[in-house]
Every structure is written in structure tokens, then in C-alpha cells.
C-alpha distance (Angstrom), angle and dihedral (degrees) to the residues before:
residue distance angle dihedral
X1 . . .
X2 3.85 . .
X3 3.51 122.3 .
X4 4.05 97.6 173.9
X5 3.87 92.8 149.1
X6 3.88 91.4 41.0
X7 3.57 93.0 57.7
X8 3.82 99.3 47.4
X9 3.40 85.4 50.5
X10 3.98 101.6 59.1
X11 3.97 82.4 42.3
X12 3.67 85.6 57.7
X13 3.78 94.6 43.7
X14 3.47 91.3 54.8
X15 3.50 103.9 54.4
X16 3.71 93.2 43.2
X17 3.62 89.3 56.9
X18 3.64 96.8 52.7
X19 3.60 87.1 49.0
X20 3.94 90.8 58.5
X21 3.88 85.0 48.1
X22 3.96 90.7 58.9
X23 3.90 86.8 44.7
X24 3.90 94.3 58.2
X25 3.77 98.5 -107.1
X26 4.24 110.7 140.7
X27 3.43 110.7 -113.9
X28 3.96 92.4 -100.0
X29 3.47 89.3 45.3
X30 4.05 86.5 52.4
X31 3.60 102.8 38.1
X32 3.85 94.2 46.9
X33 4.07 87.2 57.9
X34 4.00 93.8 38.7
X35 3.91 81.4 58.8
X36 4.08 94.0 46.5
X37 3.46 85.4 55.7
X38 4.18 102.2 43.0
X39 3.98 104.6 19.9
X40 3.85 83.3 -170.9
X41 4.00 94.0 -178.6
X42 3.64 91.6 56.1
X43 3.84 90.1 44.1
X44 3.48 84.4 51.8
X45 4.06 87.3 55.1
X46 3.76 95.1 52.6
X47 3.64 91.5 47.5
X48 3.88 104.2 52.7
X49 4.25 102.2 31.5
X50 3.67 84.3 83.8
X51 4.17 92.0 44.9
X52 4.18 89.7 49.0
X53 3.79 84.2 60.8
X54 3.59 91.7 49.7
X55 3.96 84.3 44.4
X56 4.04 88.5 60.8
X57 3.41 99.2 44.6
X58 3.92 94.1 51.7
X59 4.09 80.5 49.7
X60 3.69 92.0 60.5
X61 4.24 105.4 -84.8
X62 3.58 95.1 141.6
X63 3.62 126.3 148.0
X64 4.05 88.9 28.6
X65 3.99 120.0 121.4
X66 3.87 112.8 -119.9
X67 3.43 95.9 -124.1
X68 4.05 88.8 69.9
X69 4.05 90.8 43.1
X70 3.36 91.0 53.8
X71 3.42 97.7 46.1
X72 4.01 88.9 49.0
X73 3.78 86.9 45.6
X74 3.85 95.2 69.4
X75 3.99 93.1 31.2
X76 4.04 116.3 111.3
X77 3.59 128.1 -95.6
X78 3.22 115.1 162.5
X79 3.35 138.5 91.1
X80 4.13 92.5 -120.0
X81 4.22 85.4 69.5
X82 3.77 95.8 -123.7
X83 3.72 133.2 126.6
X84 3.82 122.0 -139.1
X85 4.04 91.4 -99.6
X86 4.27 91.8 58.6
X87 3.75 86.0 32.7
X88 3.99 94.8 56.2
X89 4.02 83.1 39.2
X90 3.90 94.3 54.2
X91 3.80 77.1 43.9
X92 3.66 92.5 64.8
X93 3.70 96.6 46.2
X94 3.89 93.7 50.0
X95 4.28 87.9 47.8
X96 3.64 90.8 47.2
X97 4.14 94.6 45.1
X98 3.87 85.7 51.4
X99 3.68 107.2 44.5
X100 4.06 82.9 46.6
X101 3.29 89.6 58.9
X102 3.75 104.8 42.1
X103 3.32 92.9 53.7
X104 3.71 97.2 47.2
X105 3.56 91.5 59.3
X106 3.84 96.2 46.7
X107 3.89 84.0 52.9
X108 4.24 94.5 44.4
X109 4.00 90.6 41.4
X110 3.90 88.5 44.8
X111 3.91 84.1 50.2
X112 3.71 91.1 51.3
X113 3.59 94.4 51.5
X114 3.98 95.3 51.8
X115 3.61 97.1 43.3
X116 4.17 93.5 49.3
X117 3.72 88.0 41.8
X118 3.65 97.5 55.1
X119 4.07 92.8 33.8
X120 3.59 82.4 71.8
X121 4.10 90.8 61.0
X122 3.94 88.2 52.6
X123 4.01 94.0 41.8
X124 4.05 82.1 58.9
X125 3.84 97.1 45.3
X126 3.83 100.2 -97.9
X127 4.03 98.4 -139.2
X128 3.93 93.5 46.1
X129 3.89 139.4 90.5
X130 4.17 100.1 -96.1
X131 3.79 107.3 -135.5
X132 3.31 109.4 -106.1
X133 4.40 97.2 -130.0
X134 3.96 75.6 69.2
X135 3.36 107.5 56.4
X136 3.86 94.1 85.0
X137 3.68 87.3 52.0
X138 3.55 99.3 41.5
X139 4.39 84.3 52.7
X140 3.69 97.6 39.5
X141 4.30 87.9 60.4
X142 4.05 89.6 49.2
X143 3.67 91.4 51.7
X144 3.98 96.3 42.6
X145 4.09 78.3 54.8
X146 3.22 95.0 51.0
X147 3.98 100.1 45.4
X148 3.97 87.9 42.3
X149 3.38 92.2 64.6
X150 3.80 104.6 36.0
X151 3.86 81.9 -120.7
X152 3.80 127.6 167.8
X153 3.72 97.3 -23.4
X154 3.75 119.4 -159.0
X155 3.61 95.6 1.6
X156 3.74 89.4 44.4
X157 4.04 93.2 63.4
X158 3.80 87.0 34.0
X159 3.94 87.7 65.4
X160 4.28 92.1 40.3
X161 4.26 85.1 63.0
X162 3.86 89.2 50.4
X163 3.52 91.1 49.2
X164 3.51 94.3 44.7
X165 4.23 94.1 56.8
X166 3.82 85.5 52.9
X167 3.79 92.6 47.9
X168 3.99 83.6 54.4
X169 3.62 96.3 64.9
X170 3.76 91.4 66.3
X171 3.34 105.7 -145.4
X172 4.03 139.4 96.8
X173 3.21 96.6 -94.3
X174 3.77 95.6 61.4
X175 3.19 96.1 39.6
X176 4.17 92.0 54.9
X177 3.80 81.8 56.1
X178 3.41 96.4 53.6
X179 3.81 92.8 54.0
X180 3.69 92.7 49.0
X181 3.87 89.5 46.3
X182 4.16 86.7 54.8
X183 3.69 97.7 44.4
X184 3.49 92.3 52.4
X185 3.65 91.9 48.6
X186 3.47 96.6 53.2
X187 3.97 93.0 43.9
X188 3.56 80.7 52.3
X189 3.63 101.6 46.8
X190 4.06 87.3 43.3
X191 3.94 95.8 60.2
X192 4.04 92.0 46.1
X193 4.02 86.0 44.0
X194 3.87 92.3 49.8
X195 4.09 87.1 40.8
X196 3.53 96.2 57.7
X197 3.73 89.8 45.3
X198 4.03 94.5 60.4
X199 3.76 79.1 43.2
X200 3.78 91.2 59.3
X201 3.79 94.3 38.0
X202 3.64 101.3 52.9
X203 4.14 109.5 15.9
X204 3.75 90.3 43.9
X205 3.60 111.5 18.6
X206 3.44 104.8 35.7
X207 3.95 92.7 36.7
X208 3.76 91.0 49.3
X209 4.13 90.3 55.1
X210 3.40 96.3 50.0
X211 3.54 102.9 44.5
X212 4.38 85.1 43.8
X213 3.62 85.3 56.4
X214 3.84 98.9 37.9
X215 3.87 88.1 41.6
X216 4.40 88.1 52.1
X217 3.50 98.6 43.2
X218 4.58 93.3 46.8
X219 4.02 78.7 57.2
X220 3.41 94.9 47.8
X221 3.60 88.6 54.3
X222 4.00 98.5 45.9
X223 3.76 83.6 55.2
X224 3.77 95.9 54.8
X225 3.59 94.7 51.6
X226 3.86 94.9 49.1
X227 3.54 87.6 53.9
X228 3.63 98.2 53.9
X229 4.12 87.9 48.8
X230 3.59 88.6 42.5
X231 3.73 116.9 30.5
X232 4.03 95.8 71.3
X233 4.18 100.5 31.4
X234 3.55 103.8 111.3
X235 3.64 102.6 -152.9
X236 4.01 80.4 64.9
X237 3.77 114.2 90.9
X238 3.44 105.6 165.0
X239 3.70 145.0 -1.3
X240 4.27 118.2 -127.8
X241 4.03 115.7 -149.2
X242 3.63 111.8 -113.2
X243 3.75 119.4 -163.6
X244 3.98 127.6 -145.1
X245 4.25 112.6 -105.7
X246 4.18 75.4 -134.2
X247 3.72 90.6 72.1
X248 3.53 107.7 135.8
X249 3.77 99.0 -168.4
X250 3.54 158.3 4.4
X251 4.57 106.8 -75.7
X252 3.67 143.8 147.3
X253 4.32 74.6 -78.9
X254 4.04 90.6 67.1
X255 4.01 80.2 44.6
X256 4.01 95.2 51.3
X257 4.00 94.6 41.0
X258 3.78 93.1 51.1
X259 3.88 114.3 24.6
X260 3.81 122.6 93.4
X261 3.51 94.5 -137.6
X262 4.20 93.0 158.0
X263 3.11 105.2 41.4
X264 3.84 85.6 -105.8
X265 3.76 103.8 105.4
X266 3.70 128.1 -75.8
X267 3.17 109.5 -51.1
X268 4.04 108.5 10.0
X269 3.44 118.7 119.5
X270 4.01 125.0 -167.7
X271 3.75 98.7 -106.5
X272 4.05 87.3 -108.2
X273 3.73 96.0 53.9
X274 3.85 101.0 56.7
X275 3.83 107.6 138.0
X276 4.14 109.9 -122.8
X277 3.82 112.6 -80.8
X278 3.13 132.4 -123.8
X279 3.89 85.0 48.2
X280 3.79 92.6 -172.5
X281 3.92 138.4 0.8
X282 4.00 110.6 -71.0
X283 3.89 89.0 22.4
X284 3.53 116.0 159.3
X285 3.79 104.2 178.7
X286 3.67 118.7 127.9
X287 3.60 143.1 170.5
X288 3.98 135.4 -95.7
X289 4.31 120.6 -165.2
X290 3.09 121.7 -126.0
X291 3.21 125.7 -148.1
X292 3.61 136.3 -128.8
X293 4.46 106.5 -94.5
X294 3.72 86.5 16.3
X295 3.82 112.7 161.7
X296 3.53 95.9 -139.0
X297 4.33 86.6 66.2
X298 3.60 120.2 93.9
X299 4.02 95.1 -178.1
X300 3.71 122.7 6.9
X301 3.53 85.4 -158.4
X302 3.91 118.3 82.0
X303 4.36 121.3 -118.8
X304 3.36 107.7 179.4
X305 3.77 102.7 -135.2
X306 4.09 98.5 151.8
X307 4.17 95.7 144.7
X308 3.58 91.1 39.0
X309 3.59 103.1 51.1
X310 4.19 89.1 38.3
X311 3.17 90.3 59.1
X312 4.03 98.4 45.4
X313 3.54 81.0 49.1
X314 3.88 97.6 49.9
X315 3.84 91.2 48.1
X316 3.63 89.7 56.4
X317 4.24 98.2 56.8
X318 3.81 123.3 65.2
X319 3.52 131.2 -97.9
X320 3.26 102.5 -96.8
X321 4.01 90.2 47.4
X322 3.44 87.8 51.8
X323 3.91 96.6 42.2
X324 4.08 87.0 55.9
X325 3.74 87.1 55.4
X326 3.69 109.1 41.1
X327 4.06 93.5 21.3
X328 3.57 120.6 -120.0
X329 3.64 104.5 -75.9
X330 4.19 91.3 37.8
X331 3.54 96.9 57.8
X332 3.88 78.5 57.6
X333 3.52 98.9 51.9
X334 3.88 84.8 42.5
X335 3.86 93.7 58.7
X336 3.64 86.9 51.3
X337 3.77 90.3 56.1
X338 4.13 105.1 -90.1
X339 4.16 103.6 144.5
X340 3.16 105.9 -97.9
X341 3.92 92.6 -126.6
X342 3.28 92.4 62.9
X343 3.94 89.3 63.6
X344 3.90 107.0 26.8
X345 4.02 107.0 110.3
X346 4.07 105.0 -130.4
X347 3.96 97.4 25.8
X348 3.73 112.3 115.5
X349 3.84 101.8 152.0
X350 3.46 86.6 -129.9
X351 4.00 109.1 145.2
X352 3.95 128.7 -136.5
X353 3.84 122.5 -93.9
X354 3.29 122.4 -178.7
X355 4.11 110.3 -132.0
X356 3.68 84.6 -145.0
X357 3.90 88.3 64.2
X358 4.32 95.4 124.5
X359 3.62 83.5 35.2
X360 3.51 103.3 71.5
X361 3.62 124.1 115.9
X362 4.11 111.1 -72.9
X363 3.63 128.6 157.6
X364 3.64 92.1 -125.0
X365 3.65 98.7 39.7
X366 3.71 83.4 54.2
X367 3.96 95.7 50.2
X368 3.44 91.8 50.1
X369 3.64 98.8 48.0
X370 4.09 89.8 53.8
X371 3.76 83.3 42.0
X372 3.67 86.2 63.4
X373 3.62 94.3 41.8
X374 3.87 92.7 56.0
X375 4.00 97.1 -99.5
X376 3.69 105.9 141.0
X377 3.61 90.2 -149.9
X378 4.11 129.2 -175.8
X379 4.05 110.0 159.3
X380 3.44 96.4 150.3
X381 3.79 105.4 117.4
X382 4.19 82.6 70.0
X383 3.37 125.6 79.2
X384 3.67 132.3 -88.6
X385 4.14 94.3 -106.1
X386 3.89 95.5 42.0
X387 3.63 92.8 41.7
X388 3.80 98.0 47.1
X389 3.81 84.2 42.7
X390 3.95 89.1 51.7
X391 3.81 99.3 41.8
X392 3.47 95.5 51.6
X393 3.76 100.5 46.4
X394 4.33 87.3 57.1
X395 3.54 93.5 49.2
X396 3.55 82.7 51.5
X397 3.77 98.7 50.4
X398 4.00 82.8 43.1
X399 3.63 96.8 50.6
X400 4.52 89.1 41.4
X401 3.87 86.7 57.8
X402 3.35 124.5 63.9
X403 3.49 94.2 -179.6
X404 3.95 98.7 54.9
X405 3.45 84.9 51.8
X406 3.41 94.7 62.9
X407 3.82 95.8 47.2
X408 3.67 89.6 46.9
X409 3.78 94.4 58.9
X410 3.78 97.7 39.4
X411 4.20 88.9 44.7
X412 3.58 114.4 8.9
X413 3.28 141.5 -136.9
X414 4.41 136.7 -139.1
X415 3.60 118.7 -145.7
X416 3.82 99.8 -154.4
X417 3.76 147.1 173.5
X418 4.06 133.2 -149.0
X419 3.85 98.3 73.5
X420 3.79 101.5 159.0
X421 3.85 115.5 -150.4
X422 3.73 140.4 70.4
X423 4.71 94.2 -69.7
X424 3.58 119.2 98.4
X425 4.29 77.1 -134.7
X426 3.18 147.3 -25.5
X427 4.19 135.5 -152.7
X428 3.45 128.5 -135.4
X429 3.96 128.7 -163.1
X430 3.80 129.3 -155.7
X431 3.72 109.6 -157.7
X432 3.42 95.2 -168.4
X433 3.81 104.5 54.8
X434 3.53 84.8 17.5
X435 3.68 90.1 -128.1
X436 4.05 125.9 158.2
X437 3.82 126.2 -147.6
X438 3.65 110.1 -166.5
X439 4.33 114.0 -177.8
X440 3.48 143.4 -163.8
X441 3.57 134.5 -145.7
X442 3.68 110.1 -127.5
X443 3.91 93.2 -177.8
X444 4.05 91.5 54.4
X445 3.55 95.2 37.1
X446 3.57 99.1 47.8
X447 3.68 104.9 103.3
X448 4.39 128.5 59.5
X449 3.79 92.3 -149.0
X450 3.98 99.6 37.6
X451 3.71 87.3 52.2
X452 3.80 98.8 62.2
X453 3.61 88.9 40.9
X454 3.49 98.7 56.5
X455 3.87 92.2 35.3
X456 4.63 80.9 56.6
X457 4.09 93.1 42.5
X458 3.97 81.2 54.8
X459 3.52 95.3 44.8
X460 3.67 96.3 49.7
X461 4.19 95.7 44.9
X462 4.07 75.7 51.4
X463 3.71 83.8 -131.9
X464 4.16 83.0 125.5
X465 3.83 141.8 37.9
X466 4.11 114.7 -88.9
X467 4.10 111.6 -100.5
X468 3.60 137.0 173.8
X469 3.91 115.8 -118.0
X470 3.73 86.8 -105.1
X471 3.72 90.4 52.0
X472 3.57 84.8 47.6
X473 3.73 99.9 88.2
X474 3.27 99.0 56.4
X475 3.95 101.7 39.3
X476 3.68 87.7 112.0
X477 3.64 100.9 45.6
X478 4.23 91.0 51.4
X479 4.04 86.5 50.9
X480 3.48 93.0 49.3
X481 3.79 97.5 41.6
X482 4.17 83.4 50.9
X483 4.12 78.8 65.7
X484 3.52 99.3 52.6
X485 4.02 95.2 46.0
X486 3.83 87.1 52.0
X487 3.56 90.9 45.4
X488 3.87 92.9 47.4
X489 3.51 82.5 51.2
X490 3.99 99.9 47.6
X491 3.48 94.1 52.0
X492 3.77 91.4 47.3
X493 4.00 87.8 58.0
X494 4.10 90.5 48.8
X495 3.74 106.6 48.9
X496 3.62 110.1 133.5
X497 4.10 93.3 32.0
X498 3.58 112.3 136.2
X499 4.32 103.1 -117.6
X500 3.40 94.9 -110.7
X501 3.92 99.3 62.3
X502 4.30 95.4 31.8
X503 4.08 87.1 95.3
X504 3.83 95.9 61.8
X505 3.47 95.8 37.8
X506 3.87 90.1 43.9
X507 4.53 80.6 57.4
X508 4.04 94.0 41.4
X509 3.67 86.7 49.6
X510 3.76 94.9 46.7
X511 3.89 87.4 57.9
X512 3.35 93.8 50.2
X513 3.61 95.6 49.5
X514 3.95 80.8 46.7
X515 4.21 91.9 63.9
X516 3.53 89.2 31.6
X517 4.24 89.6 66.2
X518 3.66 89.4 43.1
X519 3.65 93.1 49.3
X520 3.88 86.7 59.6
X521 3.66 88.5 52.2
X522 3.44 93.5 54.2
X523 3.79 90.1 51.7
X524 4.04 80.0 56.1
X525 3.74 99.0 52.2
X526 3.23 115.8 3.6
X527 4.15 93.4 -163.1
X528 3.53 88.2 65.7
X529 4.31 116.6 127.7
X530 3.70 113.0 -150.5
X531 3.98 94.4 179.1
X532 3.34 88.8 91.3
X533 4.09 117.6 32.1
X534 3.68 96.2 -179.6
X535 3.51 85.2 104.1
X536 3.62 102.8 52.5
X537 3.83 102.5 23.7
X538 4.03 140.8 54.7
X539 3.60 118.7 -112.6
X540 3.71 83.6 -114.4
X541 3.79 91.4 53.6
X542 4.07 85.0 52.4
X543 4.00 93.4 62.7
X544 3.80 95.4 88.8
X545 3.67 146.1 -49.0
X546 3.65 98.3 -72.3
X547 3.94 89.1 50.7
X548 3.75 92.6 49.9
X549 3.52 96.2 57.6
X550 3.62 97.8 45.0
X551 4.29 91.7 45.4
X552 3.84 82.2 53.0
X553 3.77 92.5 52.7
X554 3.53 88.9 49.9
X555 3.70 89.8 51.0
X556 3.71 91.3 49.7
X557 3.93 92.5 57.3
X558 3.41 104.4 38.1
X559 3.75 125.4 48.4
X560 3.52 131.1 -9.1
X561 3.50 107.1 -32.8
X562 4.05 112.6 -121.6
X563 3.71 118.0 -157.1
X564 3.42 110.5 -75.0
X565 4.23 86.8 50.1
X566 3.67 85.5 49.7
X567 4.24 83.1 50.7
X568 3.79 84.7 48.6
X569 3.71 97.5 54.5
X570 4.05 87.8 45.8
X571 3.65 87.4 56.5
X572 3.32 106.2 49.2
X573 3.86 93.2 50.1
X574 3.93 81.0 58.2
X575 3.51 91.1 58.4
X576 3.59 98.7 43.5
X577 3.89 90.5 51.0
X578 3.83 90.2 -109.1
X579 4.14 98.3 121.6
């Protein structure tokens, strides 16, 4: 989570408000402007909507258009009804009310302190000799003020001793010192009381809020995009509770992460029967699949058993464990045989839903969305897995590149199948409309299982990219995508070319794109040999420059991206204006 922008912004709102301090404003009066000026909550906003989509991709949200991320992103979720633009705005009231009110008090208790302190001068005839059988007296009351109040400290007590030699000499003139010498302690000790209050107000009050709130709602969003993966793959039957290593202590979270409360092990939860997460503010929990023959199952099949297993659970903790859960008098009223979810502070029974519910991956969902995009799209001589598996990985690539984007609505593009031949696919660029043709071969691509294999006899003859069997399905679509977004970016660089001399440029251009990549992978590791790109590259991805690029977008998307995918990555958010 960074919150750059947030941060500068409390700075900023705490030096502004101990500027309207020294101008005479009340501390309402200067908080209230402070926050005018640096509305740090809805900085905060700005500065992590873009992170909470980030957040659900890294959770699984793939293959689903920004537009409907974003729009999830800001939706509500918790139980309190508000979305994260009237939380952050509640936010701002409840950091304003408190930093008021912090710094009033400094200010009254600072006021307190001075006025008692010098009272004491008055009480003993300020102007006149003190008696000296009163001195003790007279210093014991200044240093009960000053310990009362947690004022001044060291330097505090330093200044009492001074004033007590001048007290000694008995006379006015020691005695006038000794009143300046207090007054300008406590003025002192005032300002450095009041400072650390803005201090606590907006460094640690303020901060704390909005990185509680930030820190909630980035869960949230994780959680929503593991559901979508996770809440329709089949080889998933269940999802076990993991807790945060951050946990400060024992909750209904130590509860969830280690109860059997299904029947399915402690932990597991039938994918339906997930209790709502985040379960509290700063809640770190997530959620783990399990597979299908998993060794940590005991039963695939759910038992409902929640006040059975609480309460084996319960039994098992210590008192004061189960005293922060239930509360003192509920775990009580639980031994005498209350439900314990009537008592336990944080459970609701409320289930998980992921916000990204119409959002998950469906072929015509997926259609539509490239539809809208400008995709002329028509996959449907594949089959359901591939072309799910296809479609989603383009609209992906689409939605990754602002730049294709563009070209796509302003040119088009058709995402096709029938390509006869011996390729998996093949692009083809118009120069003049600028139009792209990308197709699919139906008779290659026909089959789930011969797929993967072919995709793993390629991978082992290194004549393609490593993938996953997942990653698979789409293998062709990422390599031919990696054509189009060099080809977007080609005919970006000739614009203006007379016809006849776009093809060589289009090839010198290519190349340079070619050492431009491997530039950025040098910036990555700098020990890295391209002489030889054996190592680092598929025989296929060795043919020429417009193969390499394409092989490394392939490498990019599927698998575990090795250095020069990594460079790839790197130089596409250069050319999207990204870094």
C-alpha cells in the first residue's frame, strides 16, 4: 500500500494548522481551515481507487474490463451501508472532530498550568520580599503543577532550581526574576505542549485513520478478486481461513482460522458459507482454495456443525482469550448454554460475496465487453474452455494498454477463427485503414487436452515460451496479441511515411524496438548476456525481430515471466506513459 500523496498531505495539514495557531485562530477555527486546504481523507481516496483495482487483480479479477472493477471498487460492503467516497467523508468529519479537540485541551490544560503557576506569585504578594519559612511551600505547589500536568519535564524542574536560588536572596529583585523565569517556562512548556498535540492529531491520528481505512478497504478488494477466480472453478471445493502473521490478538479471526465449524477441517468453509471479510477494520485475513483430494480436507462434503465446533473451540482457549471474544459476562452466559453467536464480538453470520459477482468471467460478458471496445469478435467455432480462456486474455491485453485501446477504437480490429494452415494464428495489419485482423485456428485449437499437450511438447523442444496448463489455452492468443501491440506501435512510429517506404521502416523499427526491450532488461539485471538468447528466448522467439517481441509477450502473460518478459512489461508501461 502506498499512500505518497496521503502522507504529504497530513504533513501539510499539520504545519498549516500550527500556523493558524500562531495567527490567533482557535484550534477549531484552525483545524477546520488546515483541512479546507489539505482534505487528506479525500486525498487519500484519489490516491488508492486506482491501487484497489490493482488489489483485485492480484486476487484473481482477470479477464474483467476496468470500467466494472472500478465501479466494484467504490461499491459498499459493509455492514455500516457506506461506500468508500461517504466512508472517507465521515472520515474527514471524525479527523477534524478529534484534532479539534486534542488541541483544545492541550491549549485549556496549558492555560491551567500558567494561570495556577503564576496565581501562586499573586497569593504571595508579587512586588514584595517572600518570607523565607515559605519558600518551600511556595516551590513544593509549582512542582505539584508541574508533575500534575506532565508539563515541561526535565527542563521544567531545571527552571524550579533556578528560581529557587533567586527566591533565596530575599529580596524584590529576586523574586521579579523568579516570576519572569516561570512565565517563560510555562510559555515555553505551552508551545511544545500544543506542538506535540498537532503532532498527535495529524501525524498519528489522522495518519493512523487513513491508512486503517485505506489498509480495510485494499483487503476488501483482494478478497473480491479471489472470489471471482475462485467462486466458480470447479476443481475448488472449499476455501480455508488464513489469518495475517500481524494479528495482534486473540478474535472471532483466531475462531474462523482454527475452528471446524463444517465438518471440513478447521478452518474450511464450503465456498458459500465464507463469513464476510474484512471482519473488522485493519483485518488482514484472507482466503486459500482448496482443492479437490486435498490432504488438508477431512470431508469434502459440508455438516454444518457451527455451535458445536465453537464451542469445542472455545473450551480449548483460556479465559482471558475467551473473555476478549465473548466479553466477560457472555462467556458466562455461554457456559451456561447461551449460543455462542449470539455473544461473540465481530460475528454477524453474514456470508462473503464477491462485489465482482456479474463480473465474473462469461463468454458473453466477455463478447460484449470487446464489442464495446471495438473488437469485432466471432470465436464461436472453439470451444467453451478455449474460447472463454481466449476472450478473456484480449480483453485483458486491451484493457493493460491504453494505447491499443485507443487504436482499436479509432481503427478496429476482428478477432476471428477459420485460418487454414499449419499456425495456431496469424495477424494481419492494414496500413491504410490501419486495421488489424487477428485469427484463430479452429482445427488446431479444437481440443482442451491436445492444447496443453502440444503447448508442453513445445515447451520442452524450447521451440515455445514455458506456460502453465491454465495458461495453456490462451498461449496463442498472448503471442498474437504481442503482434498487434508492436504493430500498434510500428505504425505509430511511421505516420507520415510515404507507402512505398512504410515496409522498411516498419523492419528498422522492429529492430529497434528489439534493442530497445533488451535495453530494459539490462536495466533489470545488469549481468545478463544477450549474445546468446537461447537462454532467455524460444527458438521461435529467435526467428526475427517481429517473432521476438511477440514470444516475449507470450512469456509475459503466461508463466512466470523470466527477464526479458519482465523487460517487456517495463517497456510497454513506457509506451503507455505508465513509467
Amino acid at each position: 500500500m502506498i499512500l505518497t500523496a496521503t502522507d504529504k498531505a497530513i504533513k501539510a495539514f499539520q504545519d498549516e494548522i500550527k500556523r493558524l495557531l500562531k495567527a490567533g485562530k482557535t484550534p477549531k477555527e484552525a483545524v477546520d481551515e488546515a483541512y479546507k486546504k489539505y482534505p487528506v481523507m479525500k486525498i487519500m481516496q484519489g490516491e488508492i481507487e486506482p491501487q484497489l483495482i490493482g488489489e483485485m487483480k492480484r486476487g484473481g479479477a482477470v479477464g474483467i474490463a476496468k470500467p466494472l472493477l472500478k465501479k466494484a471498487s467504490t461499491a459498499v460492503w459493509a455492514v455500516d451501508g457506506l461506500t468508500l467516497s461517504k466512508r472517507t467523508t465521515q472520515g474527514a468529519k471524525e479527523v477534524t472532530k478529534q484534532a479539534a479537540t486534542i488541541i483544545a485541551e492541550a491549549v485549556k490544560r496549558g492555560q491551567t498550568v500558567q494561570k495556577a503557576a503564576l496565581a501562586l506569585f499573586d497569593g504571595y504578594g508579587y512586588g514584595h520580599t517572600l518570607p523565607e519559612q515559605d519558600i518551600p511551600n511556595f516551590l513544593k505547589q509549582l512542582t505539584q503543577i508541574a508533575k500534575a500536568k506532565d508539563y515541561g519535564g526535565a527542563e521544567f524542574h531545571k527552571t524550579i532550581r533556578a528560581v529557587e536560588r533567586n527566591l533565596k536572596k530575599l529580596n524584590v529583585q529576586g523574586l521579579k526574576a523568579a516570576y519572569t523565569q516561570v512565565k517563560n517556562a510555562v510559555l515555553s512548556g505551552n508551545e511544545k505542549r500544543i506542538e506535540k498535540a498537532v503532532y498527535t492529531a495529524t501525524r498519528e491520528r489522522t495518519r493512523y485513520f487513513a491508512r486503517r481505512i485505506a489498509r480495510t478497504e485494499m483487503a476488501r478488494a483482494y478478497n473480491d478478486g479471489f472470489m471471482a477466480k475462485w467462486a466458480t472453478d470447479e476443481d475448488c471445493v472449499a476455501f480455508k481461513w488464513k489469518m495475517s502473521t500481524a494479528h495482534p490478538f486473540c478474535d472471532i479471526c483466531d475462531m474462523y482460522a482454527e475452528a471446524d465449524l463444517y465438518g471440513m477441517g478447521p478452518g474450511i468453509f464450503p465456498k458459500d458459507k465464507v463469513p464476510k471479510l474484512p471482519v473488522h477494520p485493519n483485518c488482514m485475513c484472507h482466503l486459500v482454495p482448496v482443492i479437490a483430494g486435498s490432504k488438508k480436507l477431512k470431508s469434502e462434503t459440508p455438516k454444518e456443525q457451527i455451535e458445536k465446533g465453537g464451542r469445542e473451540w472455545l473450551a480449548k482457549q483460556t479465559l482471558p482469550n475467551r473473555q476478549r471474544i465473548l466479553g466477560v459476562y457472555g462467556e458466562k452466559d455461554v457456559k451456561a448454554g447461551r449460543s455462542w453467536t449470539e455473544k461473540a464480538r465481530g460475528y454477524s453470520g453474514e456470508k462473503m460475496k464477491s462485489r465482482l459477482k456479474d463480473g465474473i468471467i462469461k463468454e458473453k460478458d466477455l463478447e460484449k465487453e470487446l464489442q464495446s471496445l471495438g473488437v469485432n469478435v466471432d470465436l464461436s467455432a472453439l470451444k467453451k474452455p478455449i474460447r472463454d480462456a481466449n476472450l478473456a486474455e484480449v480483453l485483458q491485453v486491451v484493457n493493460d494498454n491504453p494505447k491499443l485501446a485507443k487504436h482499436i477504437e479509432k481503427h478496429g480490429l476482428s478477432l476471428g477463427t477459420n485460418l487454414s494452415g499449419v499456425a495456431n494464428g496469424a495477424t494481419r495489419f492494414s496500413m491504410i485503414p490501419g486495421s488489424i485482423e487477428v485469427k484463430l485456428s479452429s482445427k488446431l485449437l479444437h481440443d482442451v487436452t491436445a492444447v496443453k499437450m502440444s503447448v508442453a511438447a513445445q515447451e520442452k523442444s524450447e521451440f515455445k515460451m514455458p506456460a502453465s496448463d491454465k495458461e495453456a489455452l490462451h498461449y496463442t492468443a498472448s503471442h498474437e496479441f504481442g503482434h498487434v501491440l508492436e504493430v500498434v506501435a510500428l505504425y505509430e512510429r511511421t505516420q507520415g511515411l510515404p507507402t512505398w517506404a512504410v515496409g522498411d521502416e516498419f523492419k528498422r523499427q522492429a529492430k529497434l524496438i528489439r534493442k530497445e526491450v533488451i535495453a530494459c532488461a539490462k536495466e533489470i539485471d545488469k549481468k545478463v548476456n544477450f549474445r546468446n538468447y537461447t537462454k532467455y528466448l524460444s527458438e521461435y522467439g529467435r526467428k526475427d525481430e517481429f517473432e521476438f517481441f511477440a514470444e516475449c509477450h507470450a512469456n509475459m502473460r503466461c508463466g512466470k515471466p523470466n527477464v526479458l518478459g519482465q523487460a517487456l512489461k517495463k517497456w510497454l508501461g513506457r509506451w503507455n506513459g505508465d513509467g
